[in-house]
Structure formats: structure tokens, C-alpha cells
C-alpha positions as CSV (number, residue, x, y, z in Angstrom):
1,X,-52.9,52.6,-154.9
2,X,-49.3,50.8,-155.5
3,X,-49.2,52.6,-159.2
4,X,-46.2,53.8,-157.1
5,X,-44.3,51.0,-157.1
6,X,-41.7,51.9,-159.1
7,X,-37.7,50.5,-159.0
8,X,-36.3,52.7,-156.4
9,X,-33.1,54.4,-157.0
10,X,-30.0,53.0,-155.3
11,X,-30.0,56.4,-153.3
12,X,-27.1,58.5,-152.3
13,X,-23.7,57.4,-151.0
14,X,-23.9,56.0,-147.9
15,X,-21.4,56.8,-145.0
16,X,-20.1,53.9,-143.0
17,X,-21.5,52.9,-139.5
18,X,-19.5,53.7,-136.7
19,X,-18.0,50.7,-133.8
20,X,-16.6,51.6,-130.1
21,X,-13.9,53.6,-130.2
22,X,-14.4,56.1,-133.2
23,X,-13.9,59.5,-132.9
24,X,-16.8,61.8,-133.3
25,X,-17.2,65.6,-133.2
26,X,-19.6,67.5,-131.6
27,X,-20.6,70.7,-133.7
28,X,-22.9,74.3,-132.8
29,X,-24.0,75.3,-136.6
30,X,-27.4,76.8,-135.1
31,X,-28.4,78.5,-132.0
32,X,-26.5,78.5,-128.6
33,X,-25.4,75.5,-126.8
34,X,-26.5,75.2,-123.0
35,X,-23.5,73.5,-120.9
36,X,-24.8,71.1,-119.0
37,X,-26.9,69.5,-121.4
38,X,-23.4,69.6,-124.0
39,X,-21.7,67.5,-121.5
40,X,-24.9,65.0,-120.6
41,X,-25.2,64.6,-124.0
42,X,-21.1,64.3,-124.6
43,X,-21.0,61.1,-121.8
44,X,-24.0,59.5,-123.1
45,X,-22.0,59.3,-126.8
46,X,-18.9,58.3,-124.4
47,X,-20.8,55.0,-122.7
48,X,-21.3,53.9,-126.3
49,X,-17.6,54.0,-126.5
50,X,-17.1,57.0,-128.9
51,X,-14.2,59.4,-128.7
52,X,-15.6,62.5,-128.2
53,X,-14.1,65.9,-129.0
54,X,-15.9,69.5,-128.7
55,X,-15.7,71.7,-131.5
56,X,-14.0,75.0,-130.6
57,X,-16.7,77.4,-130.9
58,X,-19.3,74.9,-129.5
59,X,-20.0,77.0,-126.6
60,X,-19.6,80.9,-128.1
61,X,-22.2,83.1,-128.5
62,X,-22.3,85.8,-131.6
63,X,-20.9,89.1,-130.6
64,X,-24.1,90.7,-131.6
65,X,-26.6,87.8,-132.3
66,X,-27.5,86.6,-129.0
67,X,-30.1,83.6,-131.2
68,X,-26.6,82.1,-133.1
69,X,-23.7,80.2,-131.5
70,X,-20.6,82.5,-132.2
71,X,-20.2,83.8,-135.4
72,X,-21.0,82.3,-139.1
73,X,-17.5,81.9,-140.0
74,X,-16.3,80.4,-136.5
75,X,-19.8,77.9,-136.9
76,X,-18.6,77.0,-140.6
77,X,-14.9,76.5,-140.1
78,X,-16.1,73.6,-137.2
79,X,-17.9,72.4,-139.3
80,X,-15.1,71.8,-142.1
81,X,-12.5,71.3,-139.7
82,X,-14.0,68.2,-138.4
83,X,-15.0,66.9,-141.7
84,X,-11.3,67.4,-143.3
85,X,-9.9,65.6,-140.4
86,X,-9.1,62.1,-141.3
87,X,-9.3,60.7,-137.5
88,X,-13.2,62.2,-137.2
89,X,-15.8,59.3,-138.3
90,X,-18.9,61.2,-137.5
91,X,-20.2,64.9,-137.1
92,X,-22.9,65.3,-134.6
93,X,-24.9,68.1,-134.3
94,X,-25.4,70.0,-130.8
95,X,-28.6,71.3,-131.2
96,X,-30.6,73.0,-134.1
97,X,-32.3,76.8,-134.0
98,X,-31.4,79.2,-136.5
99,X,-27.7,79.6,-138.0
100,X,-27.2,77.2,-140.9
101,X,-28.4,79.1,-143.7
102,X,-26.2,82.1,-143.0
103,X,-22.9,79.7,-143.0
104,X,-23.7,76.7,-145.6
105,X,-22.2,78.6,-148.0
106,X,-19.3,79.6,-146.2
107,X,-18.2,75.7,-146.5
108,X,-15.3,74.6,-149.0
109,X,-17.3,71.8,-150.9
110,X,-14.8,70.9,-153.0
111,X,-12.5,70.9,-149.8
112,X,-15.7,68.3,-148.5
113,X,-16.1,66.5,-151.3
114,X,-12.6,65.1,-151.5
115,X,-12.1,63.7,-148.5
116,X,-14.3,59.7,-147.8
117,X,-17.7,60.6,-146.7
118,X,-18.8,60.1,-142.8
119,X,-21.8,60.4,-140.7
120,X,-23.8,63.6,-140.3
121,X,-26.5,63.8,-137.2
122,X,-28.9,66.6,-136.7
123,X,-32.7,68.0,-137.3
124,X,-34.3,70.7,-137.5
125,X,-32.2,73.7,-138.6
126,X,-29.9,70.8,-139.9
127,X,-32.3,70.5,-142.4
128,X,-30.5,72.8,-144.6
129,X,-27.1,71.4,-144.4
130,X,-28.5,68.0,-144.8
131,X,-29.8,69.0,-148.2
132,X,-26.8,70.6,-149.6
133,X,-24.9,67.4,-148.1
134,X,-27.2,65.6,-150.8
135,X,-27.1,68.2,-153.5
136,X,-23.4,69.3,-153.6
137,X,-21.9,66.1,-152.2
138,X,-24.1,63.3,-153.0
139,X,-23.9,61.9,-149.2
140,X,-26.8,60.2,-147.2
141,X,-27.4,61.8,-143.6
142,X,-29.0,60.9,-140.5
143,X,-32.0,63.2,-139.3
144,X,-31.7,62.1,-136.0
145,X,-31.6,63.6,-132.2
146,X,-29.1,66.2,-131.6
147,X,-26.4,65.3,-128.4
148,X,-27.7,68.5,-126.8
149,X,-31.3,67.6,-127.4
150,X,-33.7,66.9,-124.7
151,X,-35.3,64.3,-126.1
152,X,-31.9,62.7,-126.5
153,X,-30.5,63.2,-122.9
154,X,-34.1,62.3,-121.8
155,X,-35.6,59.7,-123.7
156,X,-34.2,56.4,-123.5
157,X,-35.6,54.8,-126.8
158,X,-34.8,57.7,-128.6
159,X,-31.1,57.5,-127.7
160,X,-31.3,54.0,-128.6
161,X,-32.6,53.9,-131.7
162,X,-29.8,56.1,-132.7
163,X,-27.6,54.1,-130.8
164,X,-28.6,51.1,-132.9
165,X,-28.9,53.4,-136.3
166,X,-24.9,54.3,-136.1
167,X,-23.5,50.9,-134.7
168,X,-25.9,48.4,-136.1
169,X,-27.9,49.9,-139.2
170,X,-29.2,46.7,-140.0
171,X,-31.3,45.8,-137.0
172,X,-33.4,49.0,-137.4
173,X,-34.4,49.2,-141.2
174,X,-38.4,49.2,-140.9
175,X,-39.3,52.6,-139.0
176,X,-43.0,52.6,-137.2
177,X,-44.3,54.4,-134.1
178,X,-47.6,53.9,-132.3
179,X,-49.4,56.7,-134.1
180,X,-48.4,55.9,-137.2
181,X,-51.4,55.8,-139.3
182,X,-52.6,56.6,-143.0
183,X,-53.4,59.8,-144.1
184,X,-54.1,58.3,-147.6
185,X,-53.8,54.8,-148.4
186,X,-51.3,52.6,-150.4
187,X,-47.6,52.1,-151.0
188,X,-44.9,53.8,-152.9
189,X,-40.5,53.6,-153.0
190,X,-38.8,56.2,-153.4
191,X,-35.3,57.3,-152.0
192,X,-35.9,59.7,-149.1
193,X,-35.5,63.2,-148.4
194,X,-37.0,66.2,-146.8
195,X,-37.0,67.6,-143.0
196,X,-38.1,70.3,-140.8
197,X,-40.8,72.2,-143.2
198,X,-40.2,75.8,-142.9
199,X,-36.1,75.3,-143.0
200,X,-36.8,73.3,-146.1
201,X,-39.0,76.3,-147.3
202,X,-36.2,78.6,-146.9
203,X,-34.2,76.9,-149.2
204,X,-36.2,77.7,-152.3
205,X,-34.6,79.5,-154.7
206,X,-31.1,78.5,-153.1
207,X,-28.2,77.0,-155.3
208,X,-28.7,74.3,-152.4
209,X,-32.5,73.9,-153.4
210,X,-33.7,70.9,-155.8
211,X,-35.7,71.4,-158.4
212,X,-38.2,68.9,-157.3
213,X,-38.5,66.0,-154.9
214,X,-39.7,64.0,-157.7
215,X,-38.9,60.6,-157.3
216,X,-38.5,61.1,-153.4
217,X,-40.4,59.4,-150.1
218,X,-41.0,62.9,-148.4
219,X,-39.9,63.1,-145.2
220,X,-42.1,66.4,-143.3
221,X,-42.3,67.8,-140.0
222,X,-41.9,71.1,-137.8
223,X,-42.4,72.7,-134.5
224,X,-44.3,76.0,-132.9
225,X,-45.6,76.6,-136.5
226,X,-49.4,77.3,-136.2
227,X,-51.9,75.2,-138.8
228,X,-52.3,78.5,-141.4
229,X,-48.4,79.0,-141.5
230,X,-47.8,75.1,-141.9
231,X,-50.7,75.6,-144.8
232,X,-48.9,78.3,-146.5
233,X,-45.5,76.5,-146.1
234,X,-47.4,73.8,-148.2
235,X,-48.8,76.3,-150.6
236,X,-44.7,77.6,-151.7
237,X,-44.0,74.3,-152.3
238,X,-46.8,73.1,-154.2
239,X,-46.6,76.2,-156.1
240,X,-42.9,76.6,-156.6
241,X,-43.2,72.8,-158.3
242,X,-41.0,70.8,-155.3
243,X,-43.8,68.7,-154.6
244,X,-44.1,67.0,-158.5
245,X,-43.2,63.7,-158.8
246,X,-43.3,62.6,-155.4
247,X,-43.6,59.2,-154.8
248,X,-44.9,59.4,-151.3
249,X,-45.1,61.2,-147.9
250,X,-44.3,60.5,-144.5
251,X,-45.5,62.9,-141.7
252,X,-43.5,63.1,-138.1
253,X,-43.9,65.3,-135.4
254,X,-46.1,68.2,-135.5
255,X,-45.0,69.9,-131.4
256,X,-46.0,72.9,-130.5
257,X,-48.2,73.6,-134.3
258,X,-51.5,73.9,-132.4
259,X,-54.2,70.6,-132.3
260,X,-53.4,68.0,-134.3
261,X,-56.7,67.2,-135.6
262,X,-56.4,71.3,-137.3
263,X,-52.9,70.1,-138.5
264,X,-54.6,67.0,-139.6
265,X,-57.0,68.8,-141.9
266,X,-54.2,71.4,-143.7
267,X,-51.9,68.0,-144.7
268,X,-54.8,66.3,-145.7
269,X,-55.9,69.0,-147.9
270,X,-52.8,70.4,-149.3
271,X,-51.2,66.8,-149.8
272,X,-54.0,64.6,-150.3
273,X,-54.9,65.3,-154.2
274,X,-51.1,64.6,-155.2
275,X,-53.0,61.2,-155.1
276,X,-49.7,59.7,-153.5
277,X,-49.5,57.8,-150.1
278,X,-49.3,59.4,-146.7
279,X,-48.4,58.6,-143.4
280,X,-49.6,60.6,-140.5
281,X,-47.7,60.7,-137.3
282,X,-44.5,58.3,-138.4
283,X,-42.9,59.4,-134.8
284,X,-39.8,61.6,-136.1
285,X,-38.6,65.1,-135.4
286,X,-39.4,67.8,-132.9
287,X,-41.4,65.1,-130.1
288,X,-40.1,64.6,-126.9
289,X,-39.8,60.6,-128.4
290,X,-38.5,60.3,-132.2
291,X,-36.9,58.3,-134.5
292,X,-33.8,58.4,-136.4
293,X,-34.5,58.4,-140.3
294,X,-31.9,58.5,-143.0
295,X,-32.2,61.1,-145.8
296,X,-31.0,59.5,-148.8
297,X,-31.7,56.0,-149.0
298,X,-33.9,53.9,-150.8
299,X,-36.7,52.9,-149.1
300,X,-40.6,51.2,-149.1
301,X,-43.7,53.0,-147.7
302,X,-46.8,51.5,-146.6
303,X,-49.2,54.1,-145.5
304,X,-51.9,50.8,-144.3
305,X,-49.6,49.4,-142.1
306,X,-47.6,52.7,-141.2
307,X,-44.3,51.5,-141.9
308,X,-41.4,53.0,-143.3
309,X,-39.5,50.0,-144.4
310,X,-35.6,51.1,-145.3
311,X,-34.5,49.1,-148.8
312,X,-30.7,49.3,-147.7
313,X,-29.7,50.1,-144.0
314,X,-28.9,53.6,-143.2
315,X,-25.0,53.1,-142.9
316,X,-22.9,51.2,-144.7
317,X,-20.8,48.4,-143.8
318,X,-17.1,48.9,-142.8
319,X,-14.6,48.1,-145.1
């Protein structure tokens, strides 16, 4: 099955990778922000030898909203602020939740699009920002752990592989886990993209939306969604078209979405006769251990050997 094997695309721009003593900002464009694990998560970014600044509205809650952190302008304008300031290198997401679709649009993209691009961190909710960071400003992101996570503050590797991802892009360009396995077999390149499945969903019908992932290694995964909703979720996008043209598929982390071997069964039927390779269980997203993957990139997949093997690093060099 390597009818796949295609010439990728050379991807979206890529930001450049960070070295000891940038300045990054940390960001709340979702849910609320608990304190302690904000500042565990600030001094492990420090003892890489970042400059680390909190976003102003970091730790508010909405006046009414007790699920969003402060309100959807306050959220946006942190966002913007950070990105429009020429001393900021990289934006890093707190944590993920609920929030971004009710302030993406609030963002100046012209304002965005002018100024040289830098890093963007997050998951999950992020998902939807990370797409209109493709879509409206061409940029390659990093869906990575979140400084407020806990699998960031508690998981060694995980820090470290986006330790490595931002400072040394290079040394980390073929993406495995223990798990990793076929779902179908063969190989296919595309330039990735994708996320957190029902966020993704919600963009449908968007003026952030694609048309289509055609052309695309599909990055998928979610949390707390039970096999029959993760099934529908699969249906819409088959349906709406977003799945046609896919090159191939790479599964992460199902937590919390019931027993894997029911969420085996609903990937295997919904995506198995797009006749396209599939990884099951490539160890990103919502585990308590994941791995930072770049949305935007060109990259190889090998579903036998459960690789995701990154055609250009994830970052740039410096300049």
C-alpha cells in the first residue's frame, strides 16, 4: 500500500526554534488557569532558560462563565498582544478546555499576519486556533503539552521531548511510542494537520474550516468522548467531505473515551475503507505521557513500523 507515496508538499511556514534566553508568553485562550500548576509549569520553562512573562488575564475568571478564563475579548487581546510584540519568540498555551472558538475571530489577522511568524504551543481546545493559524496565516504550530498541563509538570519525557522539539528540532524528527502499531498497513507523505477530534468538528462550516484535508497526514485524537460520539464525530467528517484526499492517519491518545479495544473497532470501521494507512496509538495528545507533533510540516508515515518520520524538523533554523 505505498500508492501513497506521493512528493509531499514543502508544508507551511515554519517558525524558528527558540535558544536560552528567549522570551516566551504564557497565554489562557480556554478554560481557567489553576495557580499553582501556572507557576510549576512557568519555572520548568525558566530552567530551560526562557524569559517568561504571564499574560494579563492569565489567571481571571469570566464574570458570568465560570468554564472560560475571563472574558473573550480580554482572552483574544493576550493573545494578539503577545504576538505583535517584537521581543516575544514564542506563545505557549496554559491549558486547553473550552474558550477558543468564541475568541478566534476576535483576533486582528491582518494585525498577525504582518509581523515574522513564532512558535505556537498547545492541544486540545488549541486545536482551533492552530487551524486558523494554518488557514489565515499559513504558519506551522506545535500540538504539544500545555505549561499548565499535568502531564507537562508531571511527566519527565514529556517535558523533554518538547524541550528538545523548541531548542533542538532536529534531534527529534521521527515520532514513535511503545503502542504505536498499525491500524492498516502501508506508508503515505503528506504535510500534517488535524488535532483534538470534536474541537476539529466544531470547526465545520467555519471561515477557519478547510475544505478538505486532502493531501494531509491526519493527526486525531480526544478525551472523555465515549466510542458512539467519537463514531459520529467520524460520521460529520466523512460526510461533510474533510476526510477526501487524505494521504494517511495517525491516531494518539484516546483518555477517558471508554475501552480502547471499543474505540479500536469505531476507527477501524469509519477509517479503514479510505484504503489509506493508519497508525493506532502514535502516543500524542490527552495521555498522561505524549508527544509533541508539528501541524504543518511535511512528513513520512509508516503504519508497519509505527513511525511518524518528520521530512523537515519542526522549527526552523535561526537566521
Amino acid at each position: 500500500m505505498d500508492q501513497h507515496l506521493t512528493p509531499p508538499d514543502r508544508g507551511l511556514t515554519r517558525p524558528p526554534h527558540l535558544r536560552p534566553g528567549d522570551h516566551v508568553v504564557v497565554i489562557a485562550p480556554s478554560g481557567p488557569i489553576d495557580p499553582e500548576r501556572l507557576t510549576a509549569g512557568a519555572e520548568i520553562l525558566r530552567s530551560w532558560g526562557l524569559r517568561v512573562t504571564i499574560a494579563p488575564h492569565v489567571l481571571d475568571t469570566h464574570p458570568t462563565l465560570g468554564h472560560l478564563a475571563g472574558t473573550d475579548a480580554d482572552r483574544a487581546a493576550d493573545l494578539q498582544d503577545a504576538w505583535l510584540d517584537p521581543t516575544v519568540d514564542a506563545v505557549i498555551c496554559a491549558r486547553g478546555g473550552y474558550g477558543v472558538h468564541r475568541m478566534v475571530d476576535l483576533l486582528d489577522w491582518d494585525a498577525l499576519r504582518a509581523v515574522p511568524p513564532k512558535v505556537l504551543v498547545g492541544f486540545s481546545d488549541v486545536s482551533s486556533l492552530q487551524e486558523a493559524f494554518a488557514q489565515r496565516l499559513g504558519l506551522a504550530t506545535l500540538y504539544g503539552p500545555m505549561s499548565a498541563a499535568g502531564s507537562f509538570i508531571s511527566d519527565g519525557p514529556t517535558a523533554e521531548h518538547l524541550r528538545r522539539t523548541l531548542f533542538e528540532p532536529e534531534s527529534v524528527t521521527v515520532l514513535t511510542s511503545s503502542s504505536a502499531t498499525a491500524l492498516v498497513p502501508g506508508r503515505a507523505r503528506g504535510v500534517t494537520a488535524g488535532g483534538c477530534v470534536h474541537v476539529l468538528a466544531a470547526e465545520r462550516g467555519t471561515p477557519a474550516a478547510r475544505p478538505s484535508y486532502a493531501g494531509s497526514i491526519l493527526l486525531l485524537e480526544d478525551v472523555h468522548e465515549h466510542p458512539y460520539q467519537l463514531d459520529r464525530l467520524l460520521t460529520q467528517f466523512l460526510r461533510s467531505g474533510a476526510f477526501d484526499g487524505v494521504a494517511g492517519i495517525a491516531l494518539g491518545s484516546w483518555e477517558g473515551c471508554g475501552p480502547l479495544d471499543r474505540v479500536r473497532d469505531v476507527m477501524l470501521d469509519r477509517l479503514g475503507p479510505l484504503g489509506i494507512p493508519v497508525i493506532w496509538e502514535l502516543g500524542f495528545g490527552h495521555g498522561p505521557s505524549s508527544l509533541t507533533v508539528p501541524l504543518g510540516v511535511p512528513a513520512l508515515l509508516d503504519a508497519d513500523a509505527g513511525t511518524l518520520t518528520l521530512e523537515t524538523p519542526a522549527l526552523a533554523p535561526r537566521g
